[in-house]
C-alpha positions in Angstrom: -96.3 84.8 -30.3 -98.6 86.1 -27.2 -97.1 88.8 -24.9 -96.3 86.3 -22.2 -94.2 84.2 -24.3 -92.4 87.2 -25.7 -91.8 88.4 -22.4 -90.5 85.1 -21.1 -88.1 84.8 -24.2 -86.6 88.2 -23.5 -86.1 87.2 -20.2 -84.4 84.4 -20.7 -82.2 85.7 -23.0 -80.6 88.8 -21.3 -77.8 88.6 -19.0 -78.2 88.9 -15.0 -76.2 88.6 -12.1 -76.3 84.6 -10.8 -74.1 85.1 -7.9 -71.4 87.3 -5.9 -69.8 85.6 -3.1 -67.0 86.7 -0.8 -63.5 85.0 -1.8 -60.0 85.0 -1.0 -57.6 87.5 -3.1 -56.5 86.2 -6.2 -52.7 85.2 -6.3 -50.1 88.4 -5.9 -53.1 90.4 -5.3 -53.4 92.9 -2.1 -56.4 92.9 -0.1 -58.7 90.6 1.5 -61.9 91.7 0.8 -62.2 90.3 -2.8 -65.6 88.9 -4.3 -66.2 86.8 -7.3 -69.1 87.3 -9.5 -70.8 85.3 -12.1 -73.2 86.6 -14.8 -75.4 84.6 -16.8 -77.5 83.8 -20.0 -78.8 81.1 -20.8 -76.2 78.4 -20.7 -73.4 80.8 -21.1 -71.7 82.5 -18.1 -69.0 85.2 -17.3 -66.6 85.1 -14.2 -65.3 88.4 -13.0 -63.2 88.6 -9.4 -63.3 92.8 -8.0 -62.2 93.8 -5.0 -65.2 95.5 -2.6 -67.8 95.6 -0.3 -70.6 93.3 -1.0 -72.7 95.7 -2.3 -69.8 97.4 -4.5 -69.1 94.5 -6.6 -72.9 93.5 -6.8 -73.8 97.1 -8.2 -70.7 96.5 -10.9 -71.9 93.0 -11.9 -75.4 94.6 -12.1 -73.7 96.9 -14.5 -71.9 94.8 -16.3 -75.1 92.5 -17.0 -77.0 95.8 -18.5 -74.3 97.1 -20.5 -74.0 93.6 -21.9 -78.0 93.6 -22.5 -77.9 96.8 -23.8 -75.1 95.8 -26.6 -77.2 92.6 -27.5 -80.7 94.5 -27.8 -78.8 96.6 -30.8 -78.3 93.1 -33.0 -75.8 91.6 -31.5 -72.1 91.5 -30.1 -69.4 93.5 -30.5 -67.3 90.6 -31.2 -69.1 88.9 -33.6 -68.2 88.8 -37.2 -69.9 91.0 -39.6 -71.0 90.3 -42.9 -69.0 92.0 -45.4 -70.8 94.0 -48.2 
């Protein structure tokens, strides 16, 4: 495989942040200044809701996505099965 296509690959398979967008507040909730977030890979996605600024709940998503990378780059997720020796 050429660097470019290694570098593609790896970007398609790590999580990022596909959207934040200003929502009302979830049910029972106080507040009005909720956003909902969606992070991405590939075909799979994850939905969190956080209360915030804009910017706030962006910066956590961003988070999220990295600590999320930074658990796949080790071999894989934490809530995978294992093999047993």
């Amino acid at each position: 495989m050429q660097e470019n296509e290694t570098t593609k690959l790896s970007i398609s398979t790590k999580y990022r942040v596909v959207t934040v967008e200003k929502m009302a507040a979830p049910e029972g909730m106080p507040g009005d200044n909720w956003h909902r977030y969606v992070i991405g890979q590939g075909s799979s996605s994850i939905e969190g809701k956080k209360p915030g600024t804009l910017k706030a709940v962006t910066l956590h998503a961003e988070t999220v996505a990295e600590d999320l990378n930074s658990r796949t780059g080790k071999g894989g997720s934490t809530y995978a099965p294992r093999k047993r020796t």
